[in-house]
Steps between C-alpha positions, in 0.01 A plus 500: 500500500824682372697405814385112394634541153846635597532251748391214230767713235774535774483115590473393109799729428691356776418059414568643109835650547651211748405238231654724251843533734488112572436413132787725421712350752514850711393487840625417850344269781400730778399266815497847752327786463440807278885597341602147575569573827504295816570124315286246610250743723235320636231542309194406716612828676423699178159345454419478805551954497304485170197300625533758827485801270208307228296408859571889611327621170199283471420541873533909495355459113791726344452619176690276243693842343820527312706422730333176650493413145889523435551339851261249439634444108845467645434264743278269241773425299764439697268256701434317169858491464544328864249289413606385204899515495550550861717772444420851314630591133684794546593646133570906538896538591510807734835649577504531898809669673695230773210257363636433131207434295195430637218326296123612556192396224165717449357361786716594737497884328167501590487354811732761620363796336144372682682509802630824445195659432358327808776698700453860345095446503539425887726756568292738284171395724696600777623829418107570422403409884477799727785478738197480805372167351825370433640408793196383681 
């Protein structure tokens, strides 16, 4: 149940603050990816690697922990944003070196701290594995 609630906090957060920054008048169009990278990426790709990784968790029944919840969160509200705007409010100026400024929202913060913990959790399972069973 806690997992549910920060997801449900995460995505309010992140609808609250992009209709604060677009009331304001302080936001970007993002029509790429996380950072505002890749203009124009296709997005059917992106969904179609989210519906992959929602299938993946129902089928193997994965626990719905912190990190699916940020991932999860993330995703949510940048969808809505597709949905609606067909772009992504991106709000949060980032200073990037050889990038300029790059724009990101809440989402996308925890979208790719979710993935991040995703990486360390998998590379911590792995490091658990004796070295027999791991390469069999």
């Amino acid at each position: 149940m806690k997992n549910v609630l920060i997801f449900l906090f995460v995505l309010l957060a992140d609808q609250t603050t992009k209709c604060f920054a677009v009331t304001n008048m302080n936001w970007h169009v993002n029509t790429g990816i996380s950072f505002g990278l890749f203009p124009n990426f296709p997005m059917w790709i992106f969904f179609a690697l989210v519906f992959l990784m929602f299938c993946l968790k129902v089928v193997y029944r994965i626990e719905f922990d912190l990190k699916w919840s940020l991932f999860m969160a993330g995703v949510s509200g940048n969808l809505i944003d597709r949905i609606r705007f067909r772009y992504v409010v991106d709000w949060i100026p980032l200073p990037f070196p050889f990038f300029g400024s790059l724009h990101v929202n809440i989402a996308d913060i925890a979208l790719i701290t979710g993935f991040i913990c995703f990486i360390f959790d998998g590379l911590k399972k792995s490091s658990q594995e004796e070295p027999d069973q791991r390469y069999h």
